[in-house]
mmCIF file of the N, C-alpha and C atoms, coordinates in Angstrom:
data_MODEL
# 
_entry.id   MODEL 
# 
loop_
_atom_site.group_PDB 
_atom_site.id 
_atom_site.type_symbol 
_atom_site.label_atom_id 
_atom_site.label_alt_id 
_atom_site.label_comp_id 
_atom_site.label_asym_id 
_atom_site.label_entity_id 
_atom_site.label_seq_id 
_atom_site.pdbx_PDB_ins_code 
_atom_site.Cartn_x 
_atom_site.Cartn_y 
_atom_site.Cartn_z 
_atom_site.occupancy 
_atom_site.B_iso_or_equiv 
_atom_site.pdbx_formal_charge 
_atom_site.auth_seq_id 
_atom_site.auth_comp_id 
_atom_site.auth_asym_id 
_atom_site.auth_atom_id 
_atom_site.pdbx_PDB_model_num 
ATOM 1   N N  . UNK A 1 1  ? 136.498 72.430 97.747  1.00 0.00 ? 1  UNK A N  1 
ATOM 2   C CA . UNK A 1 1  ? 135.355 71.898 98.441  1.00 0.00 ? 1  UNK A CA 1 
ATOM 3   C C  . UNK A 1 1  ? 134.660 73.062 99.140  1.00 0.00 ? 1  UNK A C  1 
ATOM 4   N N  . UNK A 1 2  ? 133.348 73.037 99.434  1.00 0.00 ? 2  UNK A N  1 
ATOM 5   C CA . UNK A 1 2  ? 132.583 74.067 99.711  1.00 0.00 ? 2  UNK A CA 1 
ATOM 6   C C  . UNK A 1 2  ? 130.936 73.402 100.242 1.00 0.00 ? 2  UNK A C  1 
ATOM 7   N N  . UNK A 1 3  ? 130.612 74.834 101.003 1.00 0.00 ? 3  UNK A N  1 
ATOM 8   C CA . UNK A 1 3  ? 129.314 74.274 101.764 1.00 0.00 ? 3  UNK A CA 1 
ATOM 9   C C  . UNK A 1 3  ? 128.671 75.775 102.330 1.00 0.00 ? 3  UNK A C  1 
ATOM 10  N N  . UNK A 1 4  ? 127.174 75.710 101.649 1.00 0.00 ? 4  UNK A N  1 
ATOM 11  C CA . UNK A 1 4  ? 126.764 77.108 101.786 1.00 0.00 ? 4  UNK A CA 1 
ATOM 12  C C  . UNK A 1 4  ? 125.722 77.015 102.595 1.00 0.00 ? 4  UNK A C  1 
ATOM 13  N N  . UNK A 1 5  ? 125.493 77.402 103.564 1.00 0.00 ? 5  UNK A N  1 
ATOM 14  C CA . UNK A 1 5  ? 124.287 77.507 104.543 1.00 0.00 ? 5  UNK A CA 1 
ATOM 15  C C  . UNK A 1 5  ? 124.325 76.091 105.433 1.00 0.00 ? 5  UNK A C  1 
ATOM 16  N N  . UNK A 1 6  ? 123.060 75.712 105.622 1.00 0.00 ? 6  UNK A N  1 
ATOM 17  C CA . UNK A 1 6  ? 123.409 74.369 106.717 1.00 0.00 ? 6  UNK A CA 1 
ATOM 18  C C  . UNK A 1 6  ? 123.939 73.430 106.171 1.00 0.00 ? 6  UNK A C  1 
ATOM 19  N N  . UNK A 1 7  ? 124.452 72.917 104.586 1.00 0.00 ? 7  UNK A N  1 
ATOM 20  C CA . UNK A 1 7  ? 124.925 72.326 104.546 1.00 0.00 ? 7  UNK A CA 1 
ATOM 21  C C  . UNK A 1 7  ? 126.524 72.110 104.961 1.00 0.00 ? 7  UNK A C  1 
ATOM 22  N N  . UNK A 1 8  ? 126.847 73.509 105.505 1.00 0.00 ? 8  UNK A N  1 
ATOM 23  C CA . UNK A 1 8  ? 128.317 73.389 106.449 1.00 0.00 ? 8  UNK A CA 1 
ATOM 24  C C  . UNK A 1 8  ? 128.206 72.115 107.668 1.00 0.00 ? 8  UNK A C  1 
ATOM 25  N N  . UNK A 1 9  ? 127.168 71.705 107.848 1.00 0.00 ? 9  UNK A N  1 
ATOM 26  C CA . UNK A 1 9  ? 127.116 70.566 109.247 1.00 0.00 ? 9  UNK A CA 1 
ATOM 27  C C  . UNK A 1 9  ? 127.922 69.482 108.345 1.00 0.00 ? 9  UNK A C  1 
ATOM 28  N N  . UNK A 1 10 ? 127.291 68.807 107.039 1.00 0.00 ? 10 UNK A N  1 
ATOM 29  C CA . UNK A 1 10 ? 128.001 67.820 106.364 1.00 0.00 ? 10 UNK A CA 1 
ATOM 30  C C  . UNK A 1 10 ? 129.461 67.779 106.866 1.00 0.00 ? 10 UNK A C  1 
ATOM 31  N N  . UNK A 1 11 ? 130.442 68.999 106.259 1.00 0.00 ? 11 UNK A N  1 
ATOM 32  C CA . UNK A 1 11 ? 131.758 69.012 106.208 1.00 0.00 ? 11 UNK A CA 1 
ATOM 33  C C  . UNK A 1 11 ? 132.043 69.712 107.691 1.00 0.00 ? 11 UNK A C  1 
ATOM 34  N N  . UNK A 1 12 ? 131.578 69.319 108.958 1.00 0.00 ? 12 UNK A N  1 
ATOM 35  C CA . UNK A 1 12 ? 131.678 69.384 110.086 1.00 0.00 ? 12 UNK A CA 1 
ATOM 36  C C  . UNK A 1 12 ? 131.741 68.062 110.448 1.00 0.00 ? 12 UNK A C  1 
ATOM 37  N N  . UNK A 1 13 ? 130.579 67.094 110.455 1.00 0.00 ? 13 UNK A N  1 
ATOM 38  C CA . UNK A 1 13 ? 130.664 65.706 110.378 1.00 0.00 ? 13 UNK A CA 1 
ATOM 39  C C  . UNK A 1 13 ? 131.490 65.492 109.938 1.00 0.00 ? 13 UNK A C  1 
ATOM 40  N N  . UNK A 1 14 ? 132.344 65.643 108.699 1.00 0.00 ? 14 UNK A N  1 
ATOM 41  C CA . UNK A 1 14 ? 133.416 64.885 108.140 1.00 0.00 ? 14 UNK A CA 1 
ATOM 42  C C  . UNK A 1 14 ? 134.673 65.239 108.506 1.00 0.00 ? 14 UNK A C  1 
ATOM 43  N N  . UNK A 1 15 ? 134.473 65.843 109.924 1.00 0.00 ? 15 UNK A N  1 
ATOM 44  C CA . UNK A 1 15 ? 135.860 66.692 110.496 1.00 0.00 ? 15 UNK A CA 1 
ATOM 45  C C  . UNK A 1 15 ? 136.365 67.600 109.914 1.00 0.00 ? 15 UNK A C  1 
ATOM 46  N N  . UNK A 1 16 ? 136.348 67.830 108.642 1.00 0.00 ? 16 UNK A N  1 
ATOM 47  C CA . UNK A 1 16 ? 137.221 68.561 107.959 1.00 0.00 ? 16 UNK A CA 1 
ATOM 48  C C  . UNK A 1 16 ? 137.149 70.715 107.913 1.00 0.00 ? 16 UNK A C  1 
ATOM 49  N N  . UNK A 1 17 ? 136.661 71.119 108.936 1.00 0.00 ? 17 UNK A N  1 
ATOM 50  C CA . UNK A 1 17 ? 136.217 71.888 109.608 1.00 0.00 ? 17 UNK A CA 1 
ATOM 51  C C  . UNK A 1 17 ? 136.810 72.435 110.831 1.00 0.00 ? 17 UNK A C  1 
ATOM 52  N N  . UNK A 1 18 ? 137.183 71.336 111.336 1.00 0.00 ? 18 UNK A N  1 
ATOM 53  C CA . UNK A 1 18 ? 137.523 71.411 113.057 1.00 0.00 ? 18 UNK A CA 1 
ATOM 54  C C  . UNK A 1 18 ? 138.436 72.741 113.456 1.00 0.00 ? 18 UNK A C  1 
ATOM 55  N N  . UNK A 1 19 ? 138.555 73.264 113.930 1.00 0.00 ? 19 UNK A N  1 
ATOM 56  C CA . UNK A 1 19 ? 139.679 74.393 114.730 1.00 0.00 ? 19 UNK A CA 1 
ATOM 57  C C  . UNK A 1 19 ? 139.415 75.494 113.404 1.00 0.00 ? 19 UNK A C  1 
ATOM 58  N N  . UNK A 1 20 ? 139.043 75.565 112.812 1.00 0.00 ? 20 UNK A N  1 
ATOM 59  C CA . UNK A 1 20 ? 138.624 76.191 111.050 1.00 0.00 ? 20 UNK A CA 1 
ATOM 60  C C  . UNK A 1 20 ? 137.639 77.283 111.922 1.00 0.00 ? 20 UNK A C  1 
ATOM 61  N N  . UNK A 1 21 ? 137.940 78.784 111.156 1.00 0.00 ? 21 UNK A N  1 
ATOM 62  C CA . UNK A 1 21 ? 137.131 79.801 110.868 1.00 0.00 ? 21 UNK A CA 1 
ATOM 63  C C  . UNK A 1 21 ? 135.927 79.760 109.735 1.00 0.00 ? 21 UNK A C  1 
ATOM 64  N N  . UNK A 1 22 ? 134.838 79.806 109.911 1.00 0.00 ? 22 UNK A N  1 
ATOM 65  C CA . UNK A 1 22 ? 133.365 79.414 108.722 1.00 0.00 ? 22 UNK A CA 1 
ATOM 66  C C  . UNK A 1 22 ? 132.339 80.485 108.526 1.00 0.00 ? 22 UNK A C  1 
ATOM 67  N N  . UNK A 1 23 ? 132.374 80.625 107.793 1.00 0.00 ? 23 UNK A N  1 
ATOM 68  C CA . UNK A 1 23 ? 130.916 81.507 107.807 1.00 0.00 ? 23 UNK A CA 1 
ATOM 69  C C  . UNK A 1 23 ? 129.825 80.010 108.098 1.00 0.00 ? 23 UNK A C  1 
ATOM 70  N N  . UNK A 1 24 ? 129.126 80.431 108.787 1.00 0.00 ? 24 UNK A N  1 
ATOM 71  C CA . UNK A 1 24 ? 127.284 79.931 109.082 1.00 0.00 ? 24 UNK A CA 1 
ATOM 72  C C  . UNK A 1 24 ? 126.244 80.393 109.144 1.00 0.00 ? 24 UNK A C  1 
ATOM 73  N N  . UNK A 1 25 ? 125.135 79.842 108.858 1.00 0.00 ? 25 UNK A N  1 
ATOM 74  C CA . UNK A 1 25 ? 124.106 80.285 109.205 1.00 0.00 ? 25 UNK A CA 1 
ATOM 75  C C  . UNK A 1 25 ? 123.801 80.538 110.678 1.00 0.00 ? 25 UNK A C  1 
ATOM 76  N N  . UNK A 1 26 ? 122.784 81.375 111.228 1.00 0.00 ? 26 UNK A N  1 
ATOM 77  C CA . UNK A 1 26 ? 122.736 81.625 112.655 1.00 0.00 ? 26 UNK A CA 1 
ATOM 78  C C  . UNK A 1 26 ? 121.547 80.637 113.276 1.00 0.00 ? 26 UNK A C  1 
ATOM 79  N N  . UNK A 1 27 ? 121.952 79.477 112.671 1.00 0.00 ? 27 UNK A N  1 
ATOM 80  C CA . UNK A 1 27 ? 120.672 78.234 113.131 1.00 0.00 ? 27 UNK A CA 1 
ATOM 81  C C  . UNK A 1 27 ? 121.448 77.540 114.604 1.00 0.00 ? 27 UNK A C  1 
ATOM 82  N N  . UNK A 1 28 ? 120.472 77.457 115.566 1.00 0.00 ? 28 UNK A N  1 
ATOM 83  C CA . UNK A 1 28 ? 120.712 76.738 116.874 1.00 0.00 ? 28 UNK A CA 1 
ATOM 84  C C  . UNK A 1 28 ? 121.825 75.379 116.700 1.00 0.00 ? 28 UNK A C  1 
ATOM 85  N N  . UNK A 1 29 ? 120.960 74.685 115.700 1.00 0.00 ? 29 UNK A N  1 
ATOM 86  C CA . UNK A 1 29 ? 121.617 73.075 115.602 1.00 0.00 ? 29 UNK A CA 1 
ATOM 87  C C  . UNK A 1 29 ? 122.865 73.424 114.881 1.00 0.00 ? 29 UNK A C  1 
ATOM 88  N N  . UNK A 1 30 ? 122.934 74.070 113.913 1.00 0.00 ? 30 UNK A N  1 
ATOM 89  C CA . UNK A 1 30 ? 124.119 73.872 112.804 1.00 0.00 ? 30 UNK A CA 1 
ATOM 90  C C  . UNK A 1 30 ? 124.820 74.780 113.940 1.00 0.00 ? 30 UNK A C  1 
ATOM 91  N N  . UNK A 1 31 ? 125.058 75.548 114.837 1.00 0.00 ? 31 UNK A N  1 
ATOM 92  C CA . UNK A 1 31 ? 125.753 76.528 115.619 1.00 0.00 ? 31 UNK A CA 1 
ATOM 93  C C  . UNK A 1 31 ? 126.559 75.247 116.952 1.00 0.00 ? 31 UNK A C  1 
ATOM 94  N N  . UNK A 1 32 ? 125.796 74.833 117.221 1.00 0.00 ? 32 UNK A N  1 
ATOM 95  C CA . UNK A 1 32 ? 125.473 73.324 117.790 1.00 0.00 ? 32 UNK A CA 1 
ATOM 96  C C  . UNK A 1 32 ? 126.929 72.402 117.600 1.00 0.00 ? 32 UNK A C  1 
ATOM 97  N N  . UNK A 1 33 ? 126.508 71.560 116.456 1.00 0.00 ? 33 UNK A N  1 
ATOM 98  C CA . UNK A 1 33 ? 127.573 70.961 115.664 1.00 0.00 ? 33 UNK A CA 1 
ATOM 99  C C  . UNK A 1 33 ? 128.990 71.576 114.896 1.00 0.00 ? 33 UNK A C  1 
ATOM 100 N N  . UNK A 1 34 ? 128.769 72.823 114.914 1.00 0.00 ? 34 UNK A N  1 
ATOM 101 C CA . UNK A 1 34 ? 130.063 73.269 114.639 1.00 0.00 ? 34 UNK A CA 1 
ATOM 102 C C  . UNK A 1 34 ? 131.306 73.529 116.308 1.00 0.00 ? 34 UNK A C  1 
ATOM 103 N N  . UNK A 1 35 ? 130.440 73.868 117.065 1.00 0.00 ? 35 UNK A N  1 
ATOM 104 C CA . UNK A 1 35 ? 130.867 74.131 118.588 1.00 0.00 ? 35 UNK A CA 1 
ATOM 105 C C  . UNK A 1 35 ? 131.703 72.977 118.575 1.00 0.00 ? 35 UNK A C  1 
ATOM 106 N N  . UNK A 1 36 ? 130.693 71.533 118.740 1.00 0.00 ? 36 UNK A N  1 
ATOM 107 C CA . UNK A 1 36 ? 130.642 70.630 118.949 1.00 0.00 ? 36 UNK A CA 1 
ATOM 108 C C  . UNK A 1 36 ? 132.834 70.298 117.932 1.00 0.00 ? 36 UNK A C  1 
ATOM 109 N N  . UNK A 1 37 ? 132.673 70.303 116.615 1.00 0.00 ? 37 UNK A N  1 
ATOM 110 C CA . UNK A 1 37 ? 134.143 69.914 116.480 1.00 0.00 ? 37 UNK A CA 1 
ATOM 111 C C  . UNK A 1 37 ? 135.379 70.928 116.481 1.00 0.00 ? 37 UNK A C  1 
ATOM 112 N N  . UNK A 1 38 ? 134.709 72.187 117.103 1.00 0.00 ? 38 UNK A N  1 
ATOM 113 C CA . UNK A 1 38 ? 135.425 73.390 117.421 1.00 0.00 ? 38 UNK A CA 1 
ATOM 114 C C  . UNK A 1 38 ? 136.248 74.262 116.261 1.00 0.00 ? 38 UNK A C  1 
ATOM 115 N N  . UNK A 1 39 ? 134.900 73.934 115.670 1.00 0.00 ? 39 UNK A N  1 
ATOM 116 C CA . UNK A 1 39 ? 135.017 75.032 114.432 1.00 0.00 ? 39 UNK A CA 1 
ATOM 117 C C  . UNK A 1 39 ? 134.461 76.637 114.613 1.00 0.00 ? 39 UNK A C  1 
ATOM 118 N N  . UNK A 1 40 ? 134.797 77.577 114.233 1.00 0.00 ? 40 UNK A N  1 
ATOM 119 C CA . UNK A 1 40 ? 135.144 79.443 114.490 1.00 0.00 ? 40 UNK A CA 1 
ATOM 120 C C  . UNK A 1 40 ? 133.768 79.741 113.764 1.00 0.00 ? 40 UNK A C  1 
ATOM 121 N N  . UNK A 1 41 ? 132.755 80.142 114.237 1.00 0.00 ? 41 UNK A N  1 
ATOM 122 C CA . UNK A 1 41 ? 131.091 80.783 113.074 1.00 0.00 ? 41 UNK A CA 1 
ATOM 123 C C  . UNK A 1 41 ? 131.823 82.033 113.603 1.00 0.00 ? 41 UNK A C  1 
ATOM 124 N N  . UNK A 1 42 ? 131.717 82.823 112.489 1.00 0.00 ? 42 UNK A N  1 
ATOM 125 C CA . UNK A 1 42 ? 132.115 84.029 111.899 1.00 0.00 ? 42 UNK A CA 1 
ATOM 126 C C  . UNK A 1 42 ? 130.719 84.815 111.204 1.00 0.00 ? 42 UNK A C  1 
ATOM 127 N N  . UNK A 1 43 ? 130.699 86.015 111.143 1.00 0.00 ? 43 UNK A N  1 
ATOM 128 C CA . UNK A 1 43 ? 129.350 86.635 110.421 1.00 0.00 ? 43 UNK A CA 1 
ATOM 129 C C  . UNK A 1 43 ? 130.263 86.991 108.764 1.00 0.00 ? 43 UNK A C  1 
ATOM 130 N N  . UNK A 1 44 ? 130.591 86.347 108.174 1.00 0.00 ? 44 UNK A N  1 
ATOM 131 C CA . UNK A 1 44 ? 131.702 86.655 106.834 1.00 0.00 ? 44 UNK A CA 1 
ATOM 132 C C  . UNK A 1 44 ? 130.449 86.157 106.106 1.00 0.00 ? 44 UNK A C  1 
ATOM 133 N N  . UNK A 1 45 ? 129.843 86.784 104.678 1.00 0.00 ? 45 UNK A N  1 
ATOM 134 C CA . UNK A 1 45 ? 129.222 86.119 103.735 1.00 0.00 ? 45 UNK A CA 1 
ATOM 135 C C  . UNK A 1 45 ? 129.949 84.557 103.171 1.00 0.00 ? 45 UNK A C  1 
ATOM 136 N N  . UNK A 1 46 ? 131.646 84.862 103.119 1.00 0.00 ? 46 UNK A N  1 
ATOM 137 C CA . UNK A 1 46 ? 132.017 84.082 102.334 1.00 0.00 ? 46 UNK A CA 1 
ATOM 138 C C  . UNK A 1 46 ? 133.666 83.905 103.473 1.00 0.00 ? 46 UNK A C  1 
ATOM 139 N N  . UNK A 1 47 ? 134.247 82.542 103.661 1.00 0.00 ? 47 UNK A N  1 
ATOM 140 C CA . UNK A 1 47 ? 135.055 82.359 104.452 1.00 0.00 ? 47 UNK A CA 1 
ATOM 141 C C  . UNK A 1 47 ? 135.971 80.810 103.388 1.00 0.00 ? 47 UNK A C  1 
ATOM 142 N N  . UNK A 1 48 ? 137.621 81.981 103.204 1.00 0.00 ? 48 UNK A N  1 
ATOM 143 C CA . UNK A 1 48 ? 137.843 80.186 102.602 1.00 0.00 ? 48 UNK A CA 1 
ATOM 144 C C  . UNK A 1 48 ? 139.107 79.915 103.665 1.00 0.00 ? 48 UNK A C  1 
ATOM 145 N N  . UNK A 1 49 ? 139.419 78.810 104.011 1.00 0.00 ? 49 UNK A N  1 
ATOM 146 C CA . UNK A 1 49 ? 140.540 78.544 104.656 1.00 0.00 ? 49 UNK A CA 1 
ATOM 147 C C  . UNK A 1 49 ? 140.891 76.679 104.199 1.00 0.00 ? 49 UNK A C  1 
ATOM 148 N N  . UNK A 1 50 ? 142.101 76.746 104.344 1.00 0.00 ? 50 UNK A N  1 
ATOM 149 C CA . UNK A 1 50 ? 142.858 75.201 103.744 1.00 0.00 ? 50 UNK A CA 1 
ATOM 150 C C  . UNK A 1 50 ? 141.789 75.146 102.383 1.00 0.00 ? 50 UNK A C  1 
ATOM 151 N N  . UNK A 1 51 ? 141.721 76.074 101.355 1.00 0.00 ? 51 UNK A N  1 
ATOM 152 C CA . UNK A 1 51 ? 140.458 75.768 100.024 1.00 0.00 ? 51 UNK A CA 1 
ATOM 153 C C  . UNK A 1 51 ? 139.226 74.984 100.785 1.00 0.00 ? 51 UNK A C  1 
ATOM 154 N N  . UNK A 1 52 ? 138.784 75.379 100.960 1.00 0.00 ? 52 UNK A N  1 
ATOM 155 C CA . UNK A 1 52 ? 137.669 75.032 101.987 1.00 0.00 ? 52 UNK A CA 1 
ATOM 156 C C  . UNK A 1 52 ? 136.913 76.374 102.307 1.00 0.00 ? 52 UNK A C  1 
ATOM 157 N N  . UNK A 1 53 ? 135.714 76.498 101.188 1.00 0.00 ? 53 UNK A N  1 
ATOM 158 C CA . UNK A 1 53 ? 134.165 77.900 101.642 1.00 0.00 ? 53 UNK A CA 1 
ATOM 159 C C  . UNK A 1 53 ? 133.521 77.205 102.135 1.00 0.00 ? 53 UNK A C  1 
ATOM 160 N N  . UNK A 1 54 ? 133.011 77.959 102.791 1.00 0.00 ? 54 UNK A N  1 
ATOM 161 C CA . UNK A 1 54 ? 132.227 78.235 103.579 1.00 0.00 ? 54 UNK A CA 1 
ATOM 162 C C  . UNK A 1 54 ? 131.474 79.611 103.260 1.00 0.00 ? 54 UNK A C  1 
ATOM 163 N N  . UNK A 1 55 ? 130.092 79.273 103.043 1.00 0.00 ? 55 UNK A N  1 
ATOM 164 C CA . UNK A 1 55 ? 129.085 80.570 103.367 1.00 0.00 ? 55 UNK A CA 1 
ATOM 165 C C  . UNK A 1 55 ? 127.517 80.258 103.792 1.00 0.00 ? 55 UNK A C  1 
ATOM 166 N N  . UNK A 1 56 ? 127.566 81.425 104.721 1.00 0.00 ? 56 UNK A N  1 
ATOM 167 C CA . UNK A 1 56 ? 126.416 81.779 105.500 1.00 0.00 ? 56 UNK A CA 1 
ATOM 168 C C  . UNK A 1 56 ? 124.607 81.928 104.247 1.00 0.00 ? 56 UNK A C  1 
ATOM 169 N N  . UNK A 1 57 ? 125.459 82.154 103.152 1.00 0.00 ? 57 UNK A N  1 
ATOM 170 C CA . UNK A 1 57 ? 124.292 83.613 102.202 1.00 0.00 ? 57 UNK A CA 1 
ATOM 171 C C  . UNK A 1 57 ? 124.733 82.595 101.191 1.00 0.00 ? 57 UNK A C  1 
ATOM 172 N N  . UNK A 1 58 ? 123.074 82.232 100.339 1.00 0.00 ? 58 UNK A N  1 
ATOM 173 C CA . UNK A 1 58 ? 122.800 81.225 99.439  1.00 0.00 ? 58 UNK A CA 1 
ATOM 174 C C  . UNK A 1 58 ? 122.915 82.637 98.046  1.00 0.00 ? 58 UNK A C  1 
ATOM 175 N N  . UNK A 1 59 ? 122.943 83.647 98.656  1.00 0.00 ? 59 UNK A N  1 
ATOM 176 C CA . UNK A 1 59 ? 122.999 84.555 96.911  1.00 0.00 ? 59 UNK A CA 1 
ATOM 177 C C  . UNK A 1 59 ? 124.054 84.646 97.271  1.00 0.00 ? 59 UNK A C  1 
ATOM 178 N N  . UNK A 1 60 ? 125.000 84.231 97.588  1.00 0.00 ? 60 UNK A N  1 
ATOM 179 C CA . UNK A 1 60 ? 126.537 84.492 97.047  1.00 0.00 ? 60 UNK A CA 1 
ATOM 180 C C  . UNK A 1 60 ? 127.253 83.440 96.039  1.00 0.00 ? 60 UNK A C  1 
ATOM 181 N N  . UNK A 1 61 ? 126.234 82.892 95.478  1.00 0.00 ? 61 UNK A N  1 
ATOM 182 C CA . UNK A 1 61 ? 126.426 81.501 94.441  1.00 0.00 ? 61 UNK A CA 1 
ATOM 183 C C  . UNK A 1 61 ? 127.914 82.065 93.459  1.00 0.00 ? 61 UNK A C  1 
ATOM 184 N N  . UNK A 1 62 ? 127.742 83.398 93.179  1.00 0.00 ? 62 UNK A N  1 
ATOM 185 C CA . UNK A 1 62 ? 128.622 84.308 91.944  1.00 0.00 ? 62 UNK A CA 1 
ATOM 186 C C  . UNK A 1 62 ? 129.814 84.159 92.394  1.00 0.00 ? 62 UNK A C  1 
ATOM 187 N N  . UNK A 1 63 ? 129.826 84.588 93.456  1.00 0.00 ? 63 UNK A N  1 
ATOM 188 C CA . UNK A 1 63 ? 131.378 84.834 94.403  1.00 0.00 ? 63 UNK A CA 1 
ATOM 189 C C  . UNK A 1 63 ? 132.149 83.917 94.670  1.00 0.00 ? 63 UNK A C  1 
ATOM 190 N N  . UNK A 1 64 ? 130.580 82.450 95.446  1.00 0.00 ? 64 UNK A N  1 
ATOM 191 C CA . UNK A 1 64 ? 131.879 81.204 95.369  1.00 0.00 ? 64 UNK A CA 1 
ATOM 192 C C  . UNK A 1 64 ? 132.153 80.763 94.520  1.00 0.00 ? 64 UNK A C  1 
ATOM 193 N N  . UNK A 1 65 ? 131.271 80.453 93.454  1.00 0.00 ? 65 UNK A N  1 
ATOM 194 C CA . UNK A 1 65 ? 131.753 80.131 91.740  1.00 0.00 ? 65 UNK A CA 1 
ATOM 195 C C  . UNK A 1 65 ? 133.017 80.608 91.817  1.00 0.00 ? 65 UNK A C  1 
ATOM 196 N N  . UNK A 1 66 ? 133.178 82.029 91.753  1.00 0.00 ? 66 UNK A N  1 
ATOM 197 C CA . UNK A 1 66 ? 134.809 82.763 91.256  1.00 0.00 ? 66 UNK A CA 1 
ATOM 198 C C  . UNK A 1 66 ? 135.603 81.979 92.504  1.00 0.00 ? 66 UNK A C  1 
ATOM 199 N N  . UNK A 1 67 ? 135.359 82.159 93.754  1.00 0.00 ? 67 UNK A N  1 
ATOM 200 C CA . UNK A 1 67 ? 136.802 81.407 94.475  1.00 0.00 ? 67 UNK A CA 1 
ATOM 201 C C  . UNK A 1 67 ? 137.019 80.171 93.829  1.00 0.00 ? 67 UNK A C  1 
ATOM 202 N N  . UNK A 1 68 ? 135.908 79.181 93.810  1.00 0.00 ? 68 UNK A N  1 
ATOM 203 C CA . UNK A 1 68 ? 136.540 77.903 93.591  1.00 0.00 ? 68 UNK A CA 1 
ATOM 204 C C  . UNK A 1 68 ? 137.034 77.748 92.445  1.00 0.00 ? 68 UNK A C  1 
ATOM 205 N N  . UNK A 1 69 ? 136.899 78.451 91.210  1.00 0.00 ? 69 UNK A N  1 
ATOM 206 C CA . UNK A 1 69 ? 137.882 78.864 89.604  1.00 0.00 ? 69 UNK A CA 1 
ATOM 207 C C  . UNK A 1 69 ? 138.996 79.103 90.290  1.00 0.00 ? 69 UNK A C  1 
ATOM 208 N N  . UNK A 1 70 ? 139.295 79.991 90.974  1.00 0.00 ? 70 UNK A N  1 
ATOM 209 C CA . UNK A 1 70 ? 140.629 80.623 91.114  1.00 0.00 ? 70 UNK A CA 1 
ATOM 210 C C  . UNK A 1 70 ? 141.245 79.574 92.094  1.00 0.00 ? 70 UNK A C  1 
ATOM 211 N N  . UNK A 1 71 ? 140.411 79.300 92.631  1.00 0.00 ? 71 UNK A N  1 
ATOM 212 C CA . UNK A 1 71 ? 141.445 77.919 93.971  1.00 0.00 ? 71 UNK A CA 1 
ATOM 213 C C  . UNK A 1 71 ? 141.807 76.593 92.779  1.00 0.00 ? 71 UNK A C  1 
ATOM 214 N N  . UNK A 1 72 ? 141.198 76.463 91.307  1.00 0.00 ? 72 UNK A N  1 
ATOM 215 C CA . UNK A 1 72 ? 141.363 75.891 90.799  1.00 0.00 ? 72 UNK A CA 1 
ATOM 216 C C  . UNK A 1 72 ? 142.974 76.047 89.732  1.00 0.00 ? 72 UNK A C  1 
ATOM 217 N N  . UNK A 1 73 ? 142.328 77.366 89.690  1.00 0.00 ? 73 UNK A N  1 
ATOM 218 C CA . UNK A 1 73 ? 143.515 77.530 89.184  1.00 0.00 ? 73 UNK A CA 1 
ATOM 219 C C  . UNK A 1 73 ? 144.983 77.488 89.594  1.00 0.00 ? 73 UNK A C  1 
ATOM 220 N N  . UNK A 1 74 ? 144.845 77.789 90.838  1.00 0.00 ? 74 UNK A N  1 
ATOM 221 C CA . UNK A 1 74 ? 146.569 78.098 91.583  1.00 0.00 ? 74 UNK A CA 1 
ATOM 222 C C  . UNK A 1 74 ? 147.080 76.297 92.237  1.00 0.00 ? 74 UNK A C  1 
# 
């Protein structure tokens, strides 16, 4: 599972985030709502923890492609 730019608020809402290190965007609200379920914004292009990306940077499409293959694989 994965969420690149503000769509990290979604999988904040859905708790599944909480006490979690993320890459984010540096937007007020989405900075906001992550506080809010005490989730870690990090400046990382790309952040995975419990299989769970997170990224800040919409051109890193290549990179999360390859994690989520390889999280697929193991």
């Amino acid at each position: 599972m994965g969420a690149f730019d503000l769509s990290i608020v979604a999988l904040a809402r859905a708790g599944l985030i909480s006490s979690c290190e993320v890459s984010a965007p540096k937007d007020e609200k989405c900075l906001k709502e992550l506080e809010t379920v005490g989730a870690y914004p990090e400046e990382k292009a790309l952040i995975v923890v419990n299989k769970i990306i997170t990224s800040n940077d919409t051109g890193s499409g290549k990179a999360f492609g390859e994690i989520i293959l390889n999280l697929l694989d193991n």
